[in-house]
C-alpha positions in Angstrom: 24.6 87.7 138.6 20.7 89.2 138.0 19.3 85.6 137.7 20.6 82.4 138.9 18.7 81.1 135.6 18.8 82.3 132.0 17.1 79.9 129.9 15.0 76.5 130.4 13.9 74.1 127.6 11.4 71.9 128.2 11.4 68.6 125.5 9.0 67.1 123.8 8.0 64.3 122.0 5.0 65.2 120.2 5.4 69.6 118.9 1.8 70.3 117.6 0.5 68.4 120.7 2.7 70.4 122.9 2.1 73.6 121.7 -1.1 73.0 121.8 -1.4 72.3 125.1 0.9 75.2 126.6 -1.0 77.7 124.6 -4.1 76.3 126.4 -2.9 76.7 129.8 -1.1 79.6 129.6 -3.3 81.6 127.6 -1.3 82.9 125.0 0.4 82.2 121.6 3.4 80.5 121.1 6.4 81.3 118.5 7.8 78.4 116.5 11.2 78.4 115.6 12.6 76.1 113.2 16.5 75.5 113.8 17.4 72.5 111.3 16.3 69.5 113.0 15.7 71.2 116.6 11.9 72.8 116.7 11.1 75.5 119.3 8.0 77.1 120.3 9.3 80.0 122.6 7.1 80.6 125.9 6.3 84.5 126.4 8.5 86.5 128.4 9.2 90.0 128.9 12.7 91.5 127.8 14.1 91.6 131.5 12.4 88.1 132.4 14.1 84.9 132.4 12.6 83.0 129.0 12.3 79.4 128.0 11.2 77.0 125.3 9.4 74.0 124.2 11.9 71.8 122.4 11.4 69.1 120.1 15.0 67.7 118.3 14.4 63.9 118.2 16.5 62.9 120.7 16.0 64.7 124.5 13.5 62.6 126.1 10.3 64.4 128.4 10.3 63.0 132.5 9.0 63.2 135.6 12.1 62.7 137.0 14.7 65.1 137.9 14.6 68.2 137.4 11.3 70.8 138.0 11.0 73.9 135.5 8.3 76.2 137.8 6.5 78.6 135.5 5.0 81.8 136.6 1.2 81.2 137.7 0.5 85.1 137.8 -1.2 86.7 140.1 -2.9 83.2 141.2 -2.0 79.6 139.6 -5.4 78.4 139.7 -6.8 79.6 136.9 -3.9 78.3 134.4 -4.1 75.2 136.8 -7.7 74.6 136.2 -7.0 74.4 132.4 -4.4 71.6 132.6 -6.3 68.7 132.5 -8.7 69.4 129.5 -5.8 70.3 127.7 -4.3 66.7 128.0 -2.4 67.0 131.5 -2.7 66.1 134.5 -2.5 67.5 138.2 -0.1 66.2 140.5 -0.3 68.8 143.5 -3.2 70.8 143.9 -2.8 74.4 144.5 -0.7 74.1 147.9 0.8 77.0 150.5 4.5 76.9 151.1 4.3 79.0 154.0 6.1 82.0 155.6 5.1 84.1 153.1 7.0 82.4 149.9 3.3 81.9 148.0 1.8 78.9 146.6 2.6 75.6 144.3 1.4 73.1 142.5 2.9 70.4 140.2 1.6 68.9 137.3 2.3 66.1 133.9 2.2 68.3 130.6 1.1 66.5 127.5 4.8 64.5 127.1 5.0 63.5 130.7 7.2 66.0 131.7 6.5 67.2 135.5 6.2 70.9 135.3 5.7 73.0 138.4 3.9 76.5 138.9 4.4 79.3 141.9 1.9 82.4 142.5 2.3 84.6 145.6 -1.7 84.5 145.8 
């Protein structure tokens, strides 16, 4: 097995608020995908890299609990860190060391209350 994940979806309550607010952080554009009643808005990903989504379909419901999707902060998580809050989030853990070598963390509240987490090396 390459990757001991595949695919994440990250649900949502409100789309346009959402998408709105992942474009912000992550810098980029996001491409909506209408599936009958399920909404995506697919996050950037190279061919070989491990993608994920946005999903709205009415029923999954965004937490704080559970489990923790960790996007890729780049080269360094602060800057995509630093937009969080202006685009409707909020910060949880600041930019923290994990130690021996395994980079850096932080966790934060997307727009739907969802507790997303982001790892750099730097």
């Amino acid at each position: 097995m390459a990757n001991a994940l595949n695919w994440f979806e990250i649900p949502v309550s409100d789309f346009g608020r959402a998408q709105a607010f992942y474009e912000t952080i992550l810098g980029t554009k996001m491409e909506r995908m209408d599936m009958g009643p399920t909404v995506m808005g697919m996050i950037p990903a190279d061919q070989a890299s491990v993608g994920g989504a946005i999903v709205f379909d009415g029923t999954s419901q965004p937490s704080a609990n559970g489990t923790v999707v960790y996007l890729n902060g780049g080269a360094d998580l602060a800057p995509i860190l630093g937009r969080v809050e202006a685009a409707g989030g909020r910060i949880l853990v600041p930019k923290t060391e994990i130690g021996n070598d395994f980079g850096f963390f932080a966790h934060f509240l997307d727009s739907e209350g969802n507790k997303v987490g982001l790892h750099s090396m730097a």
